[in-house]
C-alpha positions as CSV (number, residue, x, y, z in Angstrom):
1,X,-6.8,3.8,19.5
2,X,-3.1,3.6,19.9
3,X,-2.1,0.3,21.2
4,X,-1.6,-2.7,19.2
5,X,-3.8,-4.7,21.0
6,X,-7.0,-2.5,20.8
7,X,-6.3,-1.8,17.2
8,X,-5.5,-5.0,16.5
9,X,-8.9,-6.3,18.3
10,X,-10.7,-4.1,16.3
11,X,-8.9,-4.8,12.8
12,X,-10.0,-8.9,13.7
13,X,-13.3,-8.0,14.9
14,X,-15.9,-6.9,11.7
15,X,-18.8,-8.0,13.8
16,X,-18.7,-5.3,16.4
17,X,-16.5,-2.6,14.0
18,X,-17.4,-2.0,10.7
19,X,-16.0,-1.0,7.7
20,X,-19.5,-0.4,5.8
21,X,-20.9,2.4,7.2
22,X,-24.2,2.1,6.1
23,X,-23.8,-0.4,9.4
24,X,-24.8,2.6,11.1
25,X,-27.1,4.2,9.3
26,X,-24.6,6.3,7.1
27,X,-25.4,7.3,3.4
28,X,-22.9,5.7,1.4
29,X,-21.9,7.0,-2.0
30,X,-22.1,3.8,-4.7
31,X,-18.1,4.7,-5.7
32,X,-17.5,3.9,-2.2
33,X,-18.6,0.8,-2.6
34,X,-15.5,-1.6,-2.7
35,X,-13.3,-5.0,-1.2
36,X,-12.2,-2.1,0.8
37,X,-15.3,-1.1,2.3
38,X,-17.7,-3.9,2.3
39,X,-18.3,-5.9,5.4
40,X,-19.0,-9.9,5.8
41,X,-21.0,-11.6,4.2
42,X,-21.4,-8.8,1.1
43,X,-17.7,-8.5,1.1
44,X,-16.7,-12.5,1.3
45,X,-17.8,-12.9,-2.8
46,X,-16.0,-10.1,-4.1
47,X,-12.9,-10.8,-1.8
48,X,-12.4,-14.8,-2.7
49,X,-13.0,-13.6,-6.1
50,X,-9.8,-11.6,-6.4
51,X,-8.0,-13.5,-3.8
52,X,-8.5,-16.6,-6.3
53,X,-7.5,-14.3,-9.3
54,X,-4.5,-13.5,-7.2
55,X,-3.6,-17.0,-6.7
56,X,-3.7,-17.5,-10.2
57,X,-1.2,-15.6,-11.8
58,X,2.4,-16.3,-12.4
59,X,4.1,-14.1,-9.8
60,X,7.1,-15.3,-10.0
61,X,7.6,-15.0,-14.0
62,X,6.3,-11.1,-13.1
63,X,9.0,-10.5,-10.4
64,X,11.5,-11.7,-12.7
65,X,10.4,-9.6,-15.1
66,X,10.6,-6.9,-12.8
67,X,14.1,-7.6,-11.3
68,X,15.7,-7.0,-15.1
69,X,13.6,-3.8,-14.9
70,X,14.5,-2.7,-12.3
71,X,18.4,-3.3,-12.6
72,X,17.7,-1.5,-16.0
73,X,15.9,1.8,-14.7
74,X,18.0,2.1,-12.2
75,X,21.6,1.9,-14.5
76,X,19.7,4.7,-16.7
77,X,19.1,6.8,-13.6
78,X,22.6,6.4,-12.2
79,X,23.9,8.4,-15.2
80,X,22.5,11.6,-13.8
81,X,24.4,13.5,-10.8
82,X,20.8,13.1,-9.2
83,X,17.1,12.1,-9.2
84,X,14.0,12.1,-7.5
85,X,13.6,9.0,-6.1
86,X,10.2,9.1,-5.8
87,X,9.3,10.9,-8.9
88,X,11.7,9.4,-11.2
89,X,12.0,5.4,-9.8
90,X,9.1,4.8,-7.0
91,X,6.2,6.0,-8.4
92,X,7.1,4.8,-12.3
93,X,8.0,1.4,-10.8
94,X,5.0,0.5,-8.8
95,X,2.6,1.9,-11.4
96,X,4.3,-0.2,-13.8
97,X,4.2,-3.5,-11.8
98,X,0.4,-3.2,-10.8
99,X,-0.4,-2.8,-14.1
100,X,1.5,-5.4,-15.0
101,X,0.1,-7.5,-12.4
102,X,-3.7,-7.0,-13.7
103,X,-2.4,-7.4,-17.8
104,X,-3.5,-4.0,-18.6
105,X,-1.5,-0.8,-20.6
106,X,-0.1,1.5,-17.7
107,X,-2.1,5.0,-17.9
108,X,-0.9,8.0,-18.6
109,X,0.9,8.9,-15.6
110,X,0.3,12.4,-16.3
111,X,-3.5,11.6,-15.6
112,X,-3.2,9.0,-13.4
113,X,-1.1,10.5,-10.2
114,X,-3.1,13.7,-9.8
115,X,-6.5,11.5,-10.0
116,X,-4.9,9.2,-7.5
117,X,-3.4,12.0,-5.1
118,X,-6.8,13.6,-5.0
119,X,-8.4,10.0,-3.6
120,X,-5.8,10.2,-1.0
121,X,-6.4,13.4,0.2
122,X,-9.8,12.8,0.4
123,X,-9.1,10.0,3.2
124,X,-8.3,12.9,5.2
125,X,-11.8,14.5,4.9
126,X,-12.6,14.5,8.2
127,X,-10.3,17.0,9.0
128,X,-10.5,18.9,5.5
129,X,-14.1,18.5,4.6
130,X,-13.7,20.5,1.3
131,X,-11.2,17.5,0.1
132,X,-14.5,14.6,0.1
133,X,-16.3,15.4,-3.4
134,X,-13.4,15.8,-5.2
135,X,-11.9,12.2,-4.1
136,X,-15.6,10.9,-4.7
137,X,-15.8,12.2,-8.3
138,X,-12.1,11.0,-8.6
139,X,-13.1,7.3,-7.1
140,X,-16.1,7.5,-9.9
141,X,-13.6,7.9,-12.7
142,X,-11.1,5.2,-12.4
143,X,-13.8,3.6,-11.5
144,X,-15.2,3.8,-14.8
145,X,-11.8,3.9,-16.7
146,X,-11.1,0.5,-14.5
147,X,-14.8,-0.6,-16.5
148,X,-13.5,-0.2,-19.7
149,X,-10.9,-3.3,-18.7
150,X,-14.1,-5.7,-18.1
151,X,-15.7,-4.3,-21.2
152,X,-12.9,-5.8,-22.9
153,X,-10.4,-7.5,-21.0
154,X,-7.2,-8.6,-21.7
155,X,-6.0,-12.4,-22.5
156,X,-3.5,-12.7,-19.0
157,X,-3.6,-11.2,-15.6
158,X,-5.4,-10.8,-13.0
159,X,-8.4,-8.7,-14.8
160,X,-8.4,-11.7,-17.3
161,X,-9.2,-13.6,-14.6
162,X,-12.0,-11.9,-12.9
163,X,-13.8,-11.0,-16.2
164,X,-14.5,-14.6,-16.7
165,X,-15.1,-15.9,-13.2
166,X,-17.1,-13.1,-11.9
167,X,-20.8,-13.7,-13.0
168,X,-20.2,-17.4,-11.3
169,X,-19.2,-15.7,-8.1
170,X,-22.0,-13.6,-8.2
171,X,-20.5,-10.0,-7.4
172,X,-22.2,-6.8,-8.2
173,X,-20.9,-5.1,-11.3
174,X,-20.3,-1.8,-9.9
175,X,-18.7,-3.0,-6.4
176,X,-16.5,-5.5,-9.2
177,X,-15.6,-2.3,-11.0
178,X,-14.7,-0.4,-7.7
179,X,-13.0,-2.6,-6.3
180,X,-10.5,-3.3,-9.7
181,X,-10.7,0.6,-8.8
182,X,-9.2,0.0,-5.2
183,X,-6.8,-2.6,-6.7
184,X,-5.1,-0.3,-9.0
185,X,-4.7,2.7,-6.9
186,X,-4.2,0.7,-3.6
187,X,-1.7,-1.1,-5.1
188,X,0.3,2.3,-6.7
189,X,-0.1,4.3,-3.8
190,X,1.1,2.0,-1.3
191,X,4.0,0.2,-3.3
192,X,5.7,3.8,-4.2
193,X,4.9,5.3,-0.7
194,X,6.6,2.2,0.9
195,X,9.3,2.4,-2.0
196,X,10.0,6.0,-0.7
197,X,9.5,5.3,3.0
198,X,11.8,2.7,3.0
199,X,14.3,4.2,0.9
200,X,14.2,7.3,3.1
201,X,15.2,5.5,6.0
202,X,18.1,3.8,4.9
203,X,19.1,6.7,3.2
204,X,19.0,8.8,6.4
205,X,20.3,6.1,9.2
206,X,23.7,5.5,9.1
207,X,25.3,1.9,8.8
208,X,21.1,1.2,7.2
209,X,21.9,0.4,3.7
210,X,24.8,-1.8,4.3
211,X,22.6,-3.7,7.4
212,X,19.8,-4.6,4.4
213,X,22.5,-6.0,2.3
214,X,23.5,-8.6,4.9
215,X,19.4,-9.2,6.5
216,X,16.8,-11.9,5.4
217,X,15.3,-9.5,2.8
218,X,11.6,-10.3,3.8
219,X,12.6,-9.6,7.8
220,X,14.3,-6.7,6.4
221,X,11.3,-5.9,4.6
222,X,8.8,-6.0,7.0
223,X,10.7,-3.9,9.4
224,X,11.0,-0.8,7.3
225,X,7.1,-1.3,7.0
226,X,6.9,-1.0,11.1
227,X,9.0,1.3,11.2
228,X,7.3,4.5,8.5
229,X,4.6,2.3,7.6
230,X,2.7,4.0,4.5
231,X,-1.1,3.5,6.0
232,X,-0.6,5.2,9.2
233,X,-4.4,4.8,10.2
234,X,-7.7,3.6,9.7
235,X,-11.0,4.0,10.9
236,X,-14.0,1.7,12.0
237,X,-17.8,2.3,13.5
238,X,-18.9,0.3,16.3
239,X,-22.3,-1.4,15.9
240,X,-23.1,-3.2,19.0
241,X,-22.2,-1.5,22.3
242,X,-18.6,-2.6,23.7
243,X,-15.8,-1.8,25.8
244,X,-12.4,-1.8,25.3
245,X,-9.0,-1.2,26.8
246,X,-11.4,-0.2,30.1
247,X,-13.4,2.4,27.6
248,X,-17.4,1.7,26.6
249,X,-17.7,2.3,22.9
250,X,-21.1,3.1,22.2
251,X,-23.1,1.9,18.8
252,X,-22.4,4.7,16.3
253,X,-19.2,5.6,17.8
254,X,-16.4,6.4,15.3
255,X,-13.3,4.5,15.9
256,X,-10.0,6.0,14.7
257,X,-7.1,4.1,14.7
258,X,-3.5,4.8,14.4
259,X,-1.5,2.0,12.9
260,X,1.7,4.6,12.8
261,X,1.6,4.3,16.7
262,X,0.4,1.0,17.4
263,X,3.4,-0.3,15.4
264,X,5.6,1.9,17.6
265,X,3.8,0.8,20.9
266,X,6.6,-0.1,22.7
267,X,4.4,-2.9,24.6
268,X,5.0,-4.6,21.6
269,X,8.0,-3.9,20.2
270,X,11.0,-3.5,22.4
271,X,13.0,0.2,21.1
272,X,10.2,1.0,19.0
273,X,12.0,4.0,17.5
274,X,15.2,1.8,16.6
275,X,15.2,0.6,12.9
276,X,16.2,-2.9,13.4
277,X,16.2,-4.6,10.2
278,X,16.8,-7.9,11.9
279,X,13.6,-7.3,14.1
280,X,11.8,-11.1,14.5
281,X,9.3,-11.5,15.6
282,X,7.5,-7.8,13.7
283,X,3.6,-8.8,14.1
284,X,3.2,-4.8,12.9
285,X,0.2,-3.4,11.5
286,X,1.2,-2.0,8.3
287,X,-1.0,-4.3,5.9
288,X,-4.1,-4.1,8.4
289,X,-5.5,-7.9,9.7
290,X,-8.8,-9.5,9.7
291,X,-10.9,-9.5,6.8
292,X,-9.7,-6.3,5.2
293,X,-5.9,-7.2,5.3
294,X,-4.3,-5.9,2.1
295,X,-4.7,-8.3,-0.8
296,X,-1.6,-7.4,-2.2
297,X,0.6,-7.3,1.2
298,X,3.2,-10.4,0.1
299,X,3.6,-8.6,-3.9
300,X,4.3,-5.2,-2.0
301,X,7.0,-7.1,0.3
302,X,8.7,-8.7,-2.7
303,X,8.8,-5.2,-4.7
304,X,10.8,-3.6,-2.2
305,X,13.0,-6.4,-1.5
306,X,13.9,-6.0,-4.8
307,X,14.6,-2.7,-5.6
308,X,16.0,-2.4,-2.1
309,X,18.1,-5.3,-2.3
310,X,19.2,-4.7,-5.4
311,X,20.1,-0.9,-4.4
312,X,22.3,-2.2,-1.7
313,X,23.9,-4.5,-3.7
314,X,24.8,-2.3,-7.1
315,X,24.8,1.3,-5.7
316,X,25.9,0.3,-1.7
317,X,27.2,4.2,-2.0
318,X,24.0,5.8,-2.7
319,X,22.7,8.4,-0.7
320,X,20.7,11.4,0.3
321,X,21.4,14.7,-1.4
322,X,18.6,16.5,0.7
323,X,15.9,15.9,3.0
324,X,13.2,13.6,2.2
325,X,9.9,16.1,2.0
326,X,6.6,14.5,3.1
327,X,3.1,15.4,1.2
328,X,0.9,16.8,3.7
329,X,-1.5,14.0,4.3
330,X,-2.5,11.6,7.2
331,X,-3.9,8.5,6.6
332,X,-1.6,7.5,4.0
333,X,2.2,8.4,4.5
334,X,5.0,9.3,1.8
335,X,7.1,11.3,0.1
336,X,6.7,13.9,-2.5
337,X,10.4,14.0,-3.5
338,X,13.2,12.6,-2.0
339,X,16.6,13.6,-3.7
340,X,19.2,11.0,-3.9
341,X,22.7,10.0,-5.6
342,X,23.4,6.9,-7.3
343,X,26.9,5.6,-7.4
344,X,27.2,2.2,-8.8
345,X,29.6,-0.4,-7.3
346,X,33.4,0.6,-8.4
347,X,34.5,-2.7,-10.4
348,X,37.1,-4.6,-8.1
349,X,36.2,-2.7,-4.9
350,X,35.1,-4.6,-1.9
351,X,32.0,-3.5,0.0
C-alpha cells in the first residue's frame, strides 16, 4: 500500500489487519511479544497500562530539564570546527531523555547502540533473512536488561510507575518486560533518527532554518516528520477476506505498507515534495494511527522542537559541512553521520 487512505484504513482497522501474527497461524518468538505487536483485546491491558504511566509523569519538569541540556551540549559542541550531528548530539540526546523519561541510569552507549542497530536491521528481514536471529537474540537481551528495572525499580518515572500498577492491570510479565524493551529502544531510535532527519533537511534546503525560527514550532514539527519521516513503513496480515482500493486481500495475505509514500501522496498533500514548515492541516503518517499509534508521538514532537528551535535561535548560521549519509536500512530511516558546523549567534548582530 501507498496511498494514505489504504494505509491509513488499514493502520485504524486491527480487526481485519493484524499486528499479531499468530492471527494467522504464524509462530511467534516470546521476545516478540510486545505493545508493539499485540492485537486487541491482549494488547488493551498492557497499552492503558503505560499510557496511564505516561500520563503520570511530570513532562514538563523533564523538558525543562532538557531545554538547559540541551543549550549546554550544544555550547560545548560549538567549540569544535565540526561534529557529527548524529553521533555527537542526536543519538546522546534522545538516549538520555528516554532514560530520563523511565527514571533509570542511561546504558552504556557503547553497548546499547550496536544492540539497538541490530533490532533495526532485523525489521528488514524479509528482504535480508540472515539479519532475523540476531535482532531476536538482541530483542531477548534488553529484554532482560529492561527486567532487571522491575526487579528493582527506581523511586520516579515511568518504570516506577508500572512496577507498582502492573500486577492490578493484569499484564503478562514477559510481554511487561518486552514491551519496557519496545519503550526504550522505540523511543531512542526514533527520537535520534527524527533528530537527524529533521536536522538534515533544514540543513540542506535553503531559507529552512530561518523558516523554523519564525513557524508554530509543533506545525513546524510535524512537517519535517511528513516530510523524511523516520518509520517509513510497516506491515500488517489480513485475517478475514477484504478488498481494498479495488484489490481482494485474501486471509493470510501480507500487507506492506509504506508510510514514506503515503505521506508524500500528493492526493493528500498538495506539493508533496515541498518542505513547508507552515503545512496545516499535516494528517501524515509518521507516528502510525489506530491502536498501535506511537505512545511517545507528543514527547518526540516536543524533543525536536526543542533542539530545533533552539538551533535556530542560538546557531541561525549552522550548517552542513558534507552530505548527510543514510544507514542502509528500510523500515526505519536515518542517518549514520551527518557533519555540521555550529556558529553561535554573533552578540549584537540581527538575524
Amino acid at each position: 500500500m501507498t496511498r494514505h487512505a489504504d494505509c491509513l484504513a488499514v493502520l485504524t482497522d486491527s480487526a481485519r489487519f493484524a499486528s499479531d501474527w499468530r492471527r494467522a497461524g504464524e509462530d511467534i518468538p516470546s521476545p516478540l511479544l510486545s505493545v508493539q505487536t499485540l492485537d486487541p483485546p491482549e494488547h488493551t491491558a498492557i497499552r492503558h497500562l503505560l499510557l496511564d504511566g505516561f500520563r503520570a509523569q511530570d513532562r514538563k519538569a523533564l523538558h525543562d530539564r532538557l531545554e538547559g541540556q540541551i543549550e549546554d551540549l550544544l555550547a560545548e559542541l560549538a567549540g569544535r570546527p565540526s561534529i557529527d550531528f548524529v553521533g555527537e548530539l542526536a543519538e546522546p540526546l534522545a538516549l538520555r531523555f528516554i532514560t530520563a523519561f523511565l527514571g533509570v541510569p542511561a546504558p552504556d552507549q557503547a553497548w546499547f547502540a550496536p544492540m539497538s542497530r541490530t533490532v533495526v536491521d532485523g525489521m528488514d528481514a524479509g528482504l535480508w533473512p540472515e539479519k532475523h536471529e540476531p535482532a531476536v537474540a538482541a530483542r531477548a537481551e534488553l529484554a532482560e536488561y529492561a527486567g532487571g528495572w522491575l526487579a528493582d525499580p527506581p523511586e520516579e518515572g515511568l518504570i516506577a510507575y508500572v512496577a507498582q500498577n502492573a500486577d492490578a492491570a493484569g499484564v503478562d510479565r514477559t510481554v511487561l518486560r518486552n514491551s519496557l524493551r519496545a519503550v526504550l529502544h522505540a523511543g531512542y531510535e526514533s527520537a535520534s533518527r527524527l533528530l537527524g532527519n529533521a536536522a538534515a533537511a533544514l540543513l540542506t534546503t535553503s531559507g529552512a532554518l530561518a523558516a523554523f525560527r519564525e513557524a508554530p514550532v509543533a506545525t513546524a514539527v510535524d512537517e519535517l516528520i511528513r516530510y523524511d519521516a523516520p518509520v517509513q513503513a510497516d506491515a500488517r496480515v489480513c485475517v478475514t477476506e477484504t478488498e481494498l482500493g479495488g484489490v481482494v486481500i485474501r486471509a493470510g495475505d501480507p500487507v506492506t505498507l509504506l508510510l514514506g509514500a503515503a505521506n508524500h501522496d500528493p492526493l493528500r498533500f498538495p506539493h508533496p515534495t515541498e518542505l513547508r514548515l507552515d503545512r496545516a492541516p499535516n494528517p501524515h503518517l509518521g507516528f502510525g494511527r489506530g491502536a498501535h499509534a506511537c505512545l511517545g508521538a507528543s514527547m518526540a514532537i516536543r524533543l525536536t522542537g526543542s533542539l530545533l528551535g533552539t538551533l535556530a535561535r542560538d546557531y541561525p548560521e549552522a550548517r552542513a559541512v558534507a552530505e548527510p549519509e543514510h544507514r542502509r536500512n528500510l523500515t526505519l530511516r536515518g542517518l549514520d553521520r551527518f557533519e555540521v558546523t555550529l556558529r553561535p549567534r554573533q552578540p549584537g548582530r540581527r538575524n
